[in-house]
MARDRENRO-917519 format. One record per atom (N, C-alpha, C): atom name; x, y, z; residue in one letter. Coordinates in steps of 0.2 Angstrom, whole numbers, plus 5000, padded with zeros to 4 digits. Last residue first. Layout:
   atomo     c1     c2     c3   residuo
      CA      X      Y      Z         a
...
***
This chain:
   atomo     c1     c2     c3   residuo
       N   5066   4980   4972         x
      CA   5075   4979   4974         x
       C   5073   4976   4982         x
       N   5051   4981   4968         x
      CA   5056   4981   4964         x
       C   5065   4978   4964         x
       N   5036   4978   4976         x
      CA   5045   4979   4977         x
       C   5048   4976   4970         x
       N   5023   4987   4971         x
      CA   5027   4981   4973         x
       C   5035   4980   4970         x
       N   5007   4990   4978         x
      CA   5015   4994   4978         x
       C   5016   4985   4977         x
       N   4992   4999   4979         x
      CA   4995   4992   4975         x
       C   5003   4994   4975         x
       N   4981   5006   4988         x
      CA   4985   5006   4988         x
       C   4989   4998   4984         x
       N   4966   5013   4990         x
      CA   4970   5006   4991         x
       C   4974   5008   4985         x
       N   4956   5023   5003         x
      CA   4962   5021   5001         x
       C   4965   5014   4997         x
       N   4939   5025   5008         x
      CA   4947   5021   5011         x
       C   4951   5022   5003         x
       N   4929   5031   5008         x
      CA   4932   5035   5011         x
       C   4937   5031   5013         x
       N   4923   5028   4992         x
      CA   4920   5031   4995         x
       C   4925   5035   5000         x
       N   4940   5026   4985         x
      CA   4933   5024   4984         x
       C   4928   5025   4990         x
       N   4955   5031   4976         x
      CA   4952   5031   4984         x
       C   4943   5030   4982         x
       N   4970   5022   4972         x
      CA   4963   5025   4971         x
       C   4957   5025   4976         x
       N   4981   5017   4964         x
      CA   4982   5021   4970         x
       C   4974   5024   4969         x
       N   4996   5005   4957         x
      CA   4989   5009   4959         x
       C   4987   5012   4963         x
       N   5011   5005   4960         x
      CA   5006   5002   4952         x
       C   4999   5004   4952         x
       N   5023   5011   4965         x
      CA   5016   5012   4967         x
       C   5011   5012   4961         x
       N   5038   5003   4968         x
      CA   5034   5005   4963         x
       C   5028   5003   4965         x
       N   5051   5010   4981         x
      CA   5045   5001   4977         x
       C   5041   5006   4970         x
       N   5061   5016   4987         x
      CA   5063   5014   4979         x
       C   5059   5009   4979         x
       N   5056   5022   4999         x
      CA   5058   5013   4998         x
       C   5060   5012   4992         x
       N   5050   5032   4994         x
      CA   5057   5034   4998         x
       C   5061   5027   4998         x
       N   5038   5030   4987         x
      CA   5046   5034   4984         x
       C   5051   5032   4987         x
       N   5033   5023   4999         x
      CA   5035   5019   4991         x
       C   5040   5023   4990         x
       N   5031   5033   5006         x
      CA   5035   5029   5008         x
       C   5036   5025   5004         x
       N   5023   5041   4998         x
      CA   5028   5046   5002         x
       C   5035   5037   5002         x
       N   5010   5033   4999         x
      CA   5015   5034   4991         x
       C   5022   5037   4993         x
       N   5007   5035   5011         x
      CA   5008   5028   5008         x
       C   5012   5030   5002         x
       N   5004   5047   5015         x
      CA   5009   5044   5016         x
       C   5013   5040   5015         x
       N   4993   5054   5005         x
      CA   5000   5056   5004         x
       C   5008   5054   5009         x
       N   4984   5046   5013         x
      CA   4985   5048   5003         x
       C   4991   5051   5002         x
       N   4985   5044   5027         x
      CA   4989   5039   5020         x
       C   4989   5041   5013         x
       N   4977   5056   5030         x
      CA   4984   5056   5029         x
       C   4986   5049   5028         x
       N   4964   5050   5031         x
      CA   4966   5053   5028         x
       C   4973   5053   5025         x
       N   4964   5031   5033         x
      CA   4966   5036   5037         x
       C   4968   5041   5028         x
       N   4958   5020   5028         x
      CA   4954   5027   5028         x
       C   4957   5032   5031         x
       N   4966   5007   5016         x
      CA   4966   5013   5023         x
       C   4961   5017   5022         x
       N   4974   4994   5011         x
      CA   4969   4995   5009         x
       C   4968   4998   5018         x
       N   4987   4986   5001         x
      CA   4984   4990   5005         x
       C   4980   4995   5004         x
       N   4994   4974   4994         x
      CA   4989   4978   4992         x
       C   4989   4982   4998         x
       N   5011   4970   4985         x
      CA   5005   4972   4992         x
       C   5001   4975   4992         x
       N   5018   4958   4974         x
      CA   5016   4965   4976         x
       C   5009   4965   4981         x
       N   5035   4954   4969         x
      CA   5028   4952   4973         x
       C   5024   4959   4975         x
       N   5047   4960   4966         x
      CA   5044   4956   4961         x
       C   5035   4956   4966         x
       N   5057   4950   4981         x
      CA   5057   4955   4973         x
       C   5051   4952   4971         x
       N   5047   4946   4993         x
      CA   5052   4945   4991         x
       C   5052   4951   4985         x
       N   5039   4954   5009         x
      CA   5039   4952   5002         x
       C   5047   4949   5000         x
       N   5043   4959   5022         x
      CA   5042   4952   5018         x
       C   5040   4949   5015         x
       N   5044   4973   5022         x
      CA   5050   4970   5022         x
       C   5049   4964   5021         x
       N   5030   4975   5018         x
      CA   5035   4978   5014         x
       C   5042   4973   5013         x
       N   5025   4975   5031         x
      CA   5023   4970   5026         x
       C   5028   4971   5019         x
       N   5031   4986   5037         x
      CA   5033   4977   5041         x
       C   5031   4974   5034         x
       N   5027   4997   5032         x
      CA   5034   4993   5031         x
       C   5035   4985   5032         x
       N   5012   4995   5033         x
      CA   5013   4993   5027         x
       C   5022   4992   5026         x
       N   5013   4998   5048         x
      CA   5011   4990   5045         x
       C   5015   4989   5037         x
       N   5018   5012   5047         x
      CA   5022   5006   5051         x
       C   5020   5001   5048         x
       N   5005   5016   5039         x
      CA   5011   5017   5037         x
       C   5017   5013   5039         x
       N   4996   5015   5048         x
      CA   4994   5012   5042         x
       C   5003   5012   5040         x
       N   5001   5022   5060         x
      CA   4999   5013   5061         x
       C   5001   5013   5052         x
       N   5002   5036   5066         x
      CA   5007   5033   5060         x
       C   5006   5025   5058         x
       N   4987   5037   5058         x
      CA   4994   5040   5058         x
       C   4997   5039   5063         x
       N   4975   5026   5062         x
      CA   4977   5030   5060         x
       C   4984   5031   5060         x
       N   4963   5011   5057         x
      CA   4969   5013   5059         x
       C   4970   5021   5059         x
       N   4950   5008   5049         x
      CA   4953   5010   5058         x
       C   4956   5013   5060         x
       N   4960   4999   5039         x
      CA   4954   5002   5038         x
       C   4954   5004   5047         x
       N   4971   4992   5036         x
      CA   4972   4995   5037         x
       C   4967   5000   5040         x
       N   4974   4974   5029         x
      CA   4968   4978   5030         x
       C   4972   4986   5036         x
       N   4985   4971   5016         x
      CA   4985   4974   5023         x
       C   4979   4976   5023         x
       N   4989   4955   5006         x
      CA   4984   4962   5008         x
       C   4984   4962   5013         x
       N   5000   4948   4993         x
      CA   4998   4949   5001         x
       C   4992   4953   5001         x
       N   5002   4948   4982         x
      CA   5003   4943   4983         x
       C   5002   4942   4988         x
       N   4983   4956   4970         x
      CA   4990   4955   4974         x
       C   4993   4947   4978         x
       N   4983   4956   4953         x
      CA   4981   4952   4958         x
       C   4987   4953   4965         x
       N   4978   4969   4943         x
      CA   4983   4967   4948         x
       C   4979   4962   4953         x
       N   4963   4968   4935         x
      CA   4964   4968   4939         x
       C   4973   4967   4940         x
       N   4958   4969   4920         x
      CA   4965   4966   4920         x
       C   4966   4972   4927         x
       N   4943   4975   4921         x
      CA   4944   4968   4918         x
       C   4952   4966   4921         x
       N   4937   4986   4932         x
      CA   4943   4985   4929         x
       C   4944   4977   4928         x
***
């Protein structure tokens, strides 16, 4: 991908499982300001469906989401 998203933080995640990757990604979540976007990057299965779960629910916006050999990464960035 030429016109990467540049993120303004990144969470390594990788290790981790259910409920970690999820917990971490609010804490980093809550220190963003508007506008700035967090990359996260996980092999926990159950993040495919937790990390987007928890964008929707946080009203953020999930700019990317694609899974490469057996990790996850995740581009969200806060809108409100």
């Amino acid at each position: 991908m030429g016109d990467q998203i540049k993120p303004d933080r990144n969470l390594d995640c990788v290790g981790l499982y259910c409920p970690e990757p999820v917990f971490r990604t609010r804490q980093e979540i809550d220190k963003l300001a508007v506008g700035e976007v967090l990359e996260v990057i996980a092999d926990d299965p159950a993040s495919e469906e937790d990390i987007p779960r928890l964008v929707k629910r946080l009203g953020l916006e999930l700019l990317e989401m694609h899974k490469e050999k057996d990790q996850f990464r995740f581009i969200i960035k806060k809108i409100k």
